[in-house]
C-alpha positions as CSV (number, residue, x, y, z in Angstrom):
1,X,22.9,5.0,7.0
2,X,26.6,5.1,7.5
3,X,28.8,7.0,4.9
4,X,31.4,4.9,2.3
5,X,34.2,7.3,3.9
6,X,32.8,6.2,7.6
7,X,33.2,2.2,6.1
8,X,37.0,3.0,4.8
9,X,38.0,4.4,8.3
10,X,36.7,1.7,10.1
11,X,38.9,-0.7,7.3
12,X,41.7,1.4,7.1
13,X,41.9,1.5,11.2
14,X,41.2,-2.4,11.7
15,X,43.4,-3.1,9.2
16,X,46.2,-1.6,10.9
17,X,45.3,-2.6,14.3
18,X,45.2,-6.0,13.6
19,X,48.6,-5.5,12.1
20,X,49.6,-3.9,14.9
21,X,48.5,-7.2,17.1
22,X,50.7,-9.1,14.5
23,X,53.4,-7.0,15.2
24,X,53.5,-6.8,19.0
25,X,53.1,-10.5,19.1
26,X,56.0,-10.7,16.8
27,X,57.7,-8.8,18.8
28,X,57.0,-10.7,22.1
29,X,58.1,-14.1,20.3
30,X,61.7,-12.5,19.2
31,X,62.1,-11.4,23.0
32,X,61.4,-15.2,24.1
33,X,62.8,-16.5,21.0
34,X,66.4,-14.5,22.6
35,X,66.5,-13.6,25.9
36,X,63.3,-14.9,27.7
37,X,62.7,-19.0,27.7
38,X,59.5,-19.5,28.8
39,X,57.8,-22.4,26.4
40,X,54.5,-21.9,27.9
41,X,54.1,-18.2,26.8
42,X,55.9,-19.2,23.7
43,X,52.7,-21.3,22.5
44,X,50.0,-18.5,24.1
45,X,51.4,-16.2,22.4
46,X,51.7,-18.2,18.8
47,X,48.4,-19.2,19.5
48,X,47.0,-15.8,19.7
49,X,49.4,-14.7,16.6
50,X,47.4,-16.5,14.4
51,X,44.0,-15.1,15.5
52,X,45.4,-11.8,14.7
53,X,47.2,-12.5,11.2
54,X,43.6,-13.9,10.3
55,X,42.0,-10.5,11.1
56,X,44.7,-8.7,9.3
57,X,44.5,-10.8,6.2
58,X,40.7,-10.4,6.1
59,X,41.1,-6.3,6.5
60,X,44.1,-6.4,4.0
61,X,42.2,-8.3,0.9
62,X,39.1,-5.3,2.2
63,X,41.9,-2.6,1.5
64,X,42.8,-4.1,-1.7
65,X,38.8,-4.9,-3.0
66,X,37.6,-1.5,-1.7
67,X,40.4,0.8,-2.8
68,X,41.1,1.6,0.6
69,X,44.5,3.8,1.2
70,X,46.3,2.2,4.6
71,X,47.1,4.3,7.0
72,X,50.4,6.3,6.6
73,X,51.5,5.6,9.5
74,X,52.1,1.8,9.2
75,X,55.8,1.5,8.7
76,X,55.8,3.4,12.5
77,X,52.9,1.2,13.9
78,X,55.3,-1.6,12.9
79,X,58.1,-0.6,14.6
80,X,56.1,0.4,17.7
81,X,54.1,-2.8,17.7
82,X,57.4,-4.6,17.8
83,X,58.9,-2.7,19.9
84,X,56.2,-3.3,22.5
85,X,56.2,-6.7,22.6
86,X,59.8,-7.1,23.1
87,X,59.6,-4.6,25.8
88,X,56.9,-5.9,27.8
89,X,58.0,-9.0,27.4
90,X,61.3,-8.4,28.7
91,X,59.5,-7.1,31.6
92,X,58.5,-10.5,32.7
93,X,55.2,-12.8,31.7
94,X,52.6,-10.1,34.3
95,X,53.7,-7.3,31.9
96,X,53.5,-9.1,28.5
97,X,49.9,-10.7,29.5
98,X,49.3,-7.1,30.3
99,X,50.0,-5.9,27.0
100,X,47.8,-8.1,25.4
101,X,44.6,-7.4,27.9
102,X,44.9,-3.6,28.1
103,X,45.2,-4.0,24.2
104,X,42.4,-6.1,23.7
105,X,40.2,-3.5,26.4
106,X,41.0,-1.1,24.1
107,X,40.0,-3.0,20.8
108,X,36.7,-4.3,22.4
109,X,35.4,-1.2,23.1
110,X,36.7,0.2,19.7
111,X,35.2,-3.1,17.7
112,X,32.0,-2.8,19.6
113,X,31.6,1.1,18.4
114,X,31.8,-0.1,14.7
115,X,29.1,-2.3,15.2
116,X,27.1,-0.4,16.8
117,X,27.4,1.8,14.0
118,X,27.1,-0.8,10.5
119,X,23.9,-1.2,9.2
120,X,22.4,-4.2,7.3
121,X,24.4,-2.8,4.2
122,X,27.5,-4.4,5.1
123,X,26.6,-7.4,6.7
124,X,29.7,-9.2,5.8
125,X,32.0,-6.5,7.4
126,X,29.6,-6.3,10.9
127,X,29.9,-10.6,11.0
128,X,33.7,-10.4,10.7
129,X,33.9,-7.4,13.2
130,X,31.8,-9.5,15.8
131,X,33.7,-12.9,15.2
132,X,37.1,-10.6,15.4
133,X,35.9,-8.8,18.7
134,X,34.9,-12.4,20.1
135,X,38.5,-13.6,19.6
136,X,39.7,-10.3,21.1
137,X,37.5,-11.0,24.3
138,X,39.3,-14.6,24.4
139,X,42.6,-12.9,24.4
140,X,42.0,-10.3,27.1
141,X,40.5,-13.8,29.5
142,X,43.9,-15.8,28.6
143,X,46.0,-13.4,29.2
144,X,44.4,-12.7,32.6
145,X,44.3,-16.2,32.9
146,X,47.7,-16.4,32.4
147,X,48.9,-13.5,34.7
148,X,47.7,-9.9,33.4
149,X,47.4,-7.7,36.7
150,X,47.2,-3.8,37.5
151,X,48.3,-3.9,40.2
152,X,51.1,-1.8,41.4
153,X,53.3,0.1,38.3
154,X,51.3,-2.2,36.1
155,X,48.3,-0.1,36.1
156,X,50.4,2.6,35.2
157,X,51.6,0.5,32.0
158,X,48.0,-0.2,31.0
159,X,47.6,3.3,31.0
160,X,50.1,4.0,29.1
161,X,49.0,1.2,26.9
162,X,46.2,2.1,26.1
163,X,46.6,5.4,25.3
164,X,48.8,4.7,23.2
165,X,46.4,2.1,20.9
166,X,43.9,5.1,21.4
167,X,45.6,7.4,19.7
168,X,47.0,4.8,17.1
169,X,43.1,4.4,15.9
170,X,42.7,8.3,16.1
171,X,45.2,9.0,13.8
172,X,45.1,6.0,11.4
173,X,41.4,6.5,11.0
174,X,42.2,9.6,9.0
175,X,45.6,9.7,7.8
């Protein structure tokens, strides 16, 4: 049986992850909103947006019906979120398709883990957390689709990456 503190860290983490997806995609729009014209991207990238504001708003209204504290850290994760997407994006389409799949490896695994984890007590929670993980999955395959490589210094960006989002869940798990 999984604990009520286990079920507000795996809220309080989603929640600002999928915030954080918001944030970078936001952040990839305002670089091709600006300096980067590719139309193309333009509507991936809004398409995937909403995907991840419907996550968010489901793990937000969870925060507010559960009594959940959001992570600390948010203000920051906003600012980094945004920041990456404008910075990959600026790298060119391979880096900002990049961003999106080694985010989305990252998440997979992570969303995989909770559900492995929830028991029949929160059925609800574990459907949303499949249905989310299955738009995640989509995500990582379009932006492949649409460029995302390793190769070369790329693979040291999806390091970077995902290290990054890894320790992002560590911390706002708990603070």
């Amino acid at each position: 049986m999984i604990t009520k503190n286990k079920i507000e860290e795996f809220i309080r983490v989603d929640h600002a992850g999928e915030r954080g997806a918001v944030k970078i995609y936001e952040g990839q729009l305002l670089a091709l909103n600006t300096f980067v014209k590719d139309e193309s991207l333009k509507k991936t990238i809004e398409e995937m947006k909403v995907h991840e504001k419907e996550h968010c708003e489901f793990f937000a209204k969870e925060i507010k019906k559960r009594n959940i504290k959001p992570t600390k850290f948010l203000p920051l994760w906003d600012l980094l979120g945004v920041g990456l997407g404008f910075g990959s994006t600026l790298l060119g389409k391979k880096a900002a398709m990049l961003c999106t799949a080694s985010v989305e490896e990252v998440i997979d695994e992570h969303y995989q883990n909770q559900i492995n984890q929830l028991g029949s007590q929160e059925k609800e929670l574990k459907k949303n957390i499949i249905k989310f993980r299955e738009d995640e999955l989509h995500h990582k395959d379009i932006a492949y689709e649409k460029g995302a490589t390793k190769k070369g210094y790329y693979s040291l960006m999806d390091k970077i990456i995902k290290t990054g989002s890894k320790i992002a869940i560590n911390i706002s798990e708990k603070i």
